[in-house]
C-alpha distance (Angstrom), angle and dihedral (degrees) to the residues before:
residue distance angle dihedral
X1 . . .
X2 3.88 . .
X3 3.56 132.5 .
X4 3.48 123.9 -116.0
X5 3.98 117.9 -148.3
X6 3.93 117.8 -145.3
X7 3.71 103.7 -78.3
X8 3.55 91.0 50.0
X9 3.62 96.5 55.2
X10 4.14 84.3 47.3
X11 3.88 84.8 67.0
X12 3.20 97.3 58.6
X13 3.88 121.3 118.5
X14 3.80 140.1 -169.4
X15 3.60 145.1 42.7
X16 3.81 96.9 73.5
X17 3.90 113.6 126.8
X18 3.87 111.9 -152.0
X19 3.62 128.0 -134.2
X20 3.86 91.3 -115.8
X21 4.51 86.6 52.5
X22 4.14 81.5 58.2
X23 3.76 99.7 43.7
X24 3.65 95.3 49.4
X25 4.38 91.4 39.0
X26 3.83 78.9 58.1
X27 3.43 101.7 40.8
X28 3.53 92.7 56.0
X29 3.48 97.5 39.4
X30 4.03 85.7 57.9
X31 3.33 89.1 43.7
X32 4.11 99.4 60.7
X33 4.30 88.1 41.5
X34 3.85 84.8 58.1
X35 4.03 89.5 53.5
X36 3.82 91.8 39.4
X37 3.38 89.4 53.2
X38 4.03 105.9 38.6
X39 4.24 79.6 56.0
X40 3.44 95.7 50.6
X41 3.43 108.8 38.2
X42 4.33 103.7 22.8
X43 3.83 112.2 -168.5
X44 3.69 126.9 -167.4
X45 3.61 115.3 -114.6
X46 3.57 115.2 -113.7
């Protein structure tokens, strides 16, 4: 294994998750409940 001083480790890149990965995860995700739920449970619109 070898030891990498501090500028080495600044040039690292990868496994960061941006904000715009976790909006659109939870979009999505929201997105399929709302389905799931309008089939199972179907309310009239008022």
């Amino acid at each position: 294994m070898k030891n990498l001083n501090i500028s080495e480790m600044k040039k690292i890149k990868g496994g960061g998750v941006s904000i715009s990965a976790i909006l659109g995860i939870g979009s999505l995700i929201t997105f399929l409940a709302g389905i799931i739920d309008g089939f199972a449970r179907p309310l009239k619109c008022n």
